[in-house]
BAGUKE-327242 format. One line per field, with one value per atom (N, C-alpha, C): residue number from 1; residue in one letter; atom name; x, y, z. Coordinates in steps of 0.2 Angstrom, whole numbers. Each point is the difference from the previous one (the first is absolute). Layout:
n [NUM,...] $
res [A,...] $
atom [CA,...] $
x [X,...] $
y [Y,...] $
z [Z,...] $
//
This chain:
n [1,1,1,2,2,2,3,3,3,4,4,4,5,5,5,6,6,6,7,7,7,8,8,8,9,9,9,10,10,10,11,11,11,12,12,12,13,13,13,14,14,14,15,15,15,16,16,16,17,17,17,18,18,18,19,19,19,20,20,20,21,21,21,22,22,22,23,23,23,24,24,24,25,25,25,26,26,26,27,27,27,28,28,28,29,29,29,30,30,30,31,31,31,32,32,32,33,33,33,34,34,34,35,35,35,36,36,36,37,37,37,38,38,38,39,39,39,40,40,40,41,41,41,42,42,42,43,43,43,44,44,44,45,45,45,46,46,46,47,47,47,48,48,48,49,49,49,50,50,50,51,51,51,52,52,52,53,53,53,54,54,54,55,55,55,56,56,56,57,57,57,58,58,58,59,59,59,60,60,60,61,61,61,62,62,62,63,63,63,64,64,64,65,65,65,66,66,66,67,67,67,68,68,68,69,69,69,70,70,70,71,71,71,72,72,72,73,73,73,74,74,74,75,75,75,76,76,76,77,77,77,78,78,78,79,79,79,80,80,80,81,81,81,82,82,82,83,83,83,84,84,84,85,85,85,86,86,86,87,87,87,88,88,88,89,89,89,90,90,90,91,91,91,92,92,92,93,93,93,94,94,94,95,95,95,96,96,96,97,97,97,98,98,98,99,99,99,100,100,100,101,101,101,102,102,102,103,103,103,104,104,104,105,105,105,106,106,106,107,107,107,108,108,108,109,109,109,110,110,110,111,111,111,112,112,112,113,113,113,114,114,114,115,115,115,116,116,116,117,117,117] $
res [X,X,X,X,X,X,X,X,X,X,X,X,X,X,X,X,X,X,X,X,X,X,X,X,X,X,X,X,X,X,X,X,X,X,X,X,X,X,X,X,X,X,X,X,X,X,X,X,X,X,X,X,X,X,X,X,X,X,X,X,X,X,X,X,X,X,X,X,X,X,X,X,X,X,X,X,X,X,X,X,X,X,X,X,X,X,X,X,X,X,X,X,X,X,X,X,X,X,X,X,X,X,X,X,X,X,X,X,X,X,X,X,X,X,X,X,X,X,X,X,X,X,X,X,X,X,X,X,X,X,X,X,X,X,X,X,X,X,X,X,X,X,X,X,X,X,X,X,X,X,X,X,X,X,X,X,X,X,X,X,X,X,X,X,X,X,X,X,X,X,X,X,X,X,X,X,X,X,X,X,X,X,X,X,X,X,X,X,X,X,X,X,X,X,X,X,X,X,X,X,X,X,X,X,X,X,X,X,X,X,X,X,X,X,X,X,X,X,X,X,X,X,X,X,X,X,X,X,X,X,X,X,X,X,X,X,X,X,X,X,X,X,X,X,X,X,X,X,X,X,X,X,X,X,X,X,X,X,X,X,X,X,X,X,X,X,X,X,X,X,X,X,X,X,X,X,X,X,X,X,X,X,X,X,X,X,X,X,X,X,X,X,X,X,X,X,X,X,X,X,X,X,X,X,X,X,X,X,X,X,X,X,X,X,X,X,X,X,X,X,X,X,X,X,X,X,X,X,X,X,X,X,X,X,X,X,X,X,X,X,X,X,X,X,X,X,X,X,X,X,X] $
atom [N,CA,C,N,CA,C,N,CA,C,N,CA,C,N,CA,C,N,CA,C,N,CA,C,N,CA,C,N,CA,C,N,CA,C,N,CA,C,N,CA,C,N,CA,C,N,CA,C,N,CA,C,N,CA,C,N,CA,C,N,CA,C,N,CA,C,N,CA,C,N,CA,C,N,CA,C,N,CA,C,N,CA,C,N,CA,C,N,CA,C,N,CA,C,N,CA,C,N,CA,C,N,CA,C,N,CA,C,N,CA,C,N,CA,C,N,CA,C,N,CA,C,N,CA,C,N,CA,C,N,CA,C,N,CA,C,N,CA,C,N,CA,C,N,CA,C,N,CA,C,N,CA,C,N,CA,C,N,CA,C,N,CA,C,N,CA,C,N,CA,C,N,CA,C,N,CA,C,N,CA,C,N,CA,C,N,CA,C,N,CA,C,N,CA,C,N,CA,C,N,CA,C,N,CA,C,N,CA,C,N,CA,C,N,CA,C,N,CA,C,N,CA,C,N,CA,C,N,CA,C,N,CA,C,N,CA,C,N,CA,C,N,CA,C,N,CA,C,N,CA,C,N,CA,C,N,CA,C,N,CA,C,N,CA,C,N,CA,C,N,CA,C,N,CA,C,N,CA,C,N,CA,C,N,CA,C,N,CA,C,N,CA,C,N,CA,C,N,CA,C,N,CA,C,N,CA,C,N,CA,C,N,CA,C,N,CA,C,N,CA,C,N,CA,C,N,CA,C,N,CA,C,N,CA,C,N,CA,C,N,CA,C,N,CA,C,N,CA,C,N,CA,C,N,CA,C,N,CA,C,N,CA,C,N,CA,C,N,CA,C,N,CA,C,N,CA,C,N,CA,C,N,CA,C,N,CA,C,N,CA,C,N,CA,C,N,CA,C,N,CA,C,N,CA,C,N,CA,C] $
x [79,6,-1,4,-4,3,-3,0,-1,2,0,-3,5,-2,-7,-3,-8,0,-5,-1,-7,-4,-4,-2,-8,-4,-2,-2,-2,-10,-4,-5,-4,2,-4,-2,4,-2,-5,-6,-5,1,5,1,5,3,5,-6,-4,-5,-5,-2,-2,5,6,3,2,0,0,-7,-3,-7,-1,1,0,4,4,6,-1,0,-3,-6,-6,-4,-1,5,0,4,3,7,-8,-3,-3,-5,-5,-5,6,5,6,1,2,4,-7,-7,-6,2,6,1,-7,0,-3,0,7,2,7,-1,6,2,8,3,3,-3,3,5,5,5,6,3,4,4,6,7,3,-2,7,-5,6,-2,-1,-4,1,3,7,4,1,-5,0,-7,-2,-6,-3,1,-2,-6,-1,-2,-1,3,2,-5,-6,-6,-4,1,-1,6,-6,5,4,4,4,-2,-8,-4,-5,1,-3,2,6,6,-5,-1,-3,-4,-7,-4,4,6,2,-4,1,1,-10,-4,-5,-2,1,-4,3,8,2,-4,-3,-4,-6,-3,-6,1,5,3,0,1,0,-6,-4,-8,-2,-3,0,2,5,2,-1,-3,-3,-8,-2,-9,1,4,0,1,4,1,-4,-2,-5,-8,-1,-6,0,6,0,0,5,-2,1,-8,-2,1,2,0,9,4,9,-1,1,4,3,-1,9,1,7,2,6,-2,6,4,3,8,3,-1,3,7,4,8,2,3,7,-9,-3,-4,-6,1,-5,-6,-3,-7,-7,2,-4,-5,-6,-3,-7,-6,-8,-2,4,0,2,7,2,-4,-3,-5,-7,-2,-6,4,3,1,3,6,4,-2,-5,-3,5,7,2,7,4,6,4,7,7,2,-1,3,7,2,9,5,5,4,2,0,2,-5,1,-7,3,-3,1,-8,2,-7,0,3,-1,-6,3,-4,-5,-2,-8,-6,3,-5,-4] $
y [37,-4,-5,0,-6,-8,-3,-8,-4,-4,-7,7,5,5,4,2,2,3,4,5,-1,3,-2,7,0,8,0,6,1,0,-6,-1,3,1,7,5,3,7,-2,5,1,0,4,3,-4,-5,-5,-6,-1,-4,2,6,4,-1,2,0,-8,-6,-6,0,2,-3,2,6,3,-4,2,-5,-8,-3,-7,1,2,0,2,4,2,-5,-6,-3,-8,-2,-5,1,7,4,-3,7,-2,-5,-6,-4,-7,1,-4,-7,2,-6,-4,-6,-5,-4,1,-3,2,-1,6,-4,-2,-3,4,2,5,-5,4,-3,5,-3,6,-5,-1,-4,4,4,7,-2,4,-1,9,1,9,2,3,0,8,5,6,0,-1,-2,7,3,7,6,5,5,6,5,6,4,-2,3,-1,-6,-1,4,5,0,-5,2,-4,-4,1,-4,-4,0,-3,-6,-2,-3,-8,-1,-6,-2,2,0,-3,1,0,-5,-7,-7,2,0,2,3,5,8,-3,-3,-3,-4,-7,-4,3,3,8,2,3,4,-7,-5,-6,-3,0,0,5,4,8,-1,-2,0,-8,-6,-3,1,4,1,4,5,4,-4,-4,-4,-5,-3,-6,4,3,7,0,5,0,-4,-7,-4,-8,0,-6,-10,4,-4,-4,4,-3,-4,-6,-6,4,1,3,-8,-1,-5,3,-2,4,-6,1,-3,-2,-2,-2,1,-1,3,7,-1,9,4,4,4,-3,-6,-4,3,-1,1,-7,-1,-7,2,3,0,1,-1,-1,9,5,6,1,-4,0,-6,-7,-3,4,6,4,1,4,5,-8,-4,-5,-6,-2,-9,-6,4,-7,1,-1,1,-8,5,-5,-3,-6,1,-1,-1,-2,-2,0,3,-9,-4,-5,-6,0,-2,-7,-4,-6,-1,1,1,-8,-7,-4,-1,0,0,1,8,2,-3,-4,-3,-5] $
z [21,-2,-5,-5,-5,2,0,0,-8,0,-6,-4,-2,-4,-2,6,4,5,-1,4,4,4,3,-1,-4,3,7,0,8,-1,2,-2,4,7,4,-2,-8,-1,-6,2,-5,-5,-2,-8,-1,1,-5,0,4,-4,-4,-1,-5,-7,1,-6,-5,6,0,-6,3,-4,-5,-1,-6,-6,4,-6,-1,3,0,-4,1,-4,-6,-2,-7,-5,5,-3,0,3,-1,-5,-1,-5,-7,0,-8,-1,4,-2,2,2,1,3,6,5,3,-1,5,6,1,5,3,5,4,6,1,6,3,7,4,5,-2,6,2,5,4,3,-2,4,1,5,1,9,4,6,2,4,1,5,-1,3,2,1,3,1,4,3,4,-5,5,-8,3,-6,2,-5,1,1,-2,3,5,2,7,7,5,5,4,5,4,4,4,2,-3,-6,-6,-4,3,-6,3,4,2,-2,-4,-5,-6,-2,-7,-4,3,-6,-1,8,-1,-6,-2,-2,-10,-1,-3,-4,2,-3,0,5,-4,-6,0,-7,-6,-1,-2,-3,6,1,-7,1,-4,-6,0,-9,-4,5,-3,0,4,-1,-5,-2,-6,-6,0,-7,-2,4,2,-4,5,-5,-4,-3,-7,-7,4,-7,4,1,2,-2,-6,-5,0,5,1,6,-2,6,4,8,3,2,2,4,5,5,4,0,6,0,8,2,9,1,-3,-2,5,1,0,4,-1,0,5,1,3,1,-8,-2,0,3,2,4,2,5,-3,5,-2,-3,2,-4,-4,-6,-4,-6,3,-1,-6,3,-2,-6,-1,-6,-3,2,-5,1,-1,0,0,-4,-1,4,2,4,-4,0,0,5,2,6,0,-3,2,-8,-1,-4,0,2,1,-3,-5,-2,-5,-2,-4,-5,-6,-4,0,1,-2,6,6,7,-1,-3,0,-3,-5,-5,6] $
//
């Protein structure tokens, strides 16, 4: 179902983070990105996956941030040299596992540049 006009892959499946990577990495190689903000203010609101059985649906978010995990050892590999920063927002990617691949995290949307200095 789409939200704030978004959709949510199902990052359980092997092959949509293979195809993820692919294309991600072709776009940061072409286009010789160095710095990349990952964020997600979408909430996941079908919390389930077509390839997981019935007895399996409870793994989801589990197997999900796995799938997450996986496409950032992939990209992080391949081009060592991109800033990730994740994003604690919507996706709540703030954790000592997202830390490894993304050193730098956003914490929050509510921010006052004056205050930072």
């Amino acid at each position: 179902t789409p939200q704030r006009n978004q959709y949510v892959l199902d990052m359980t499946r092997p092959d949509v983070v293979d195809h993820l990577a692919g294309a991600m990495s072709r776009i940061i190689s072409d286009a010789r990105i160095d710095y990349i903000k990952w964020d997600m203010n979408r909430n996941i609101t079908e919390a389930y996956s077509a390839s997981l059985g019935a007895d399996r649906q409870g793994e989801f978010f589990h197997r999900y941030i796995l799938g997450v995990y996986s496409l950032y050892e992939r990209l992080v590999g391949e081009h060592p040299d991109v800033l990730f920063e994740s994003c604690a927002s919507g996706g709540g990617r703030f954790d000592l596992g997202m830390m490894y691949y993304a050193p730098q995290a956003w914490l929050s949307d509510d921010t006052d540049a004056v205050r930072g200095l």
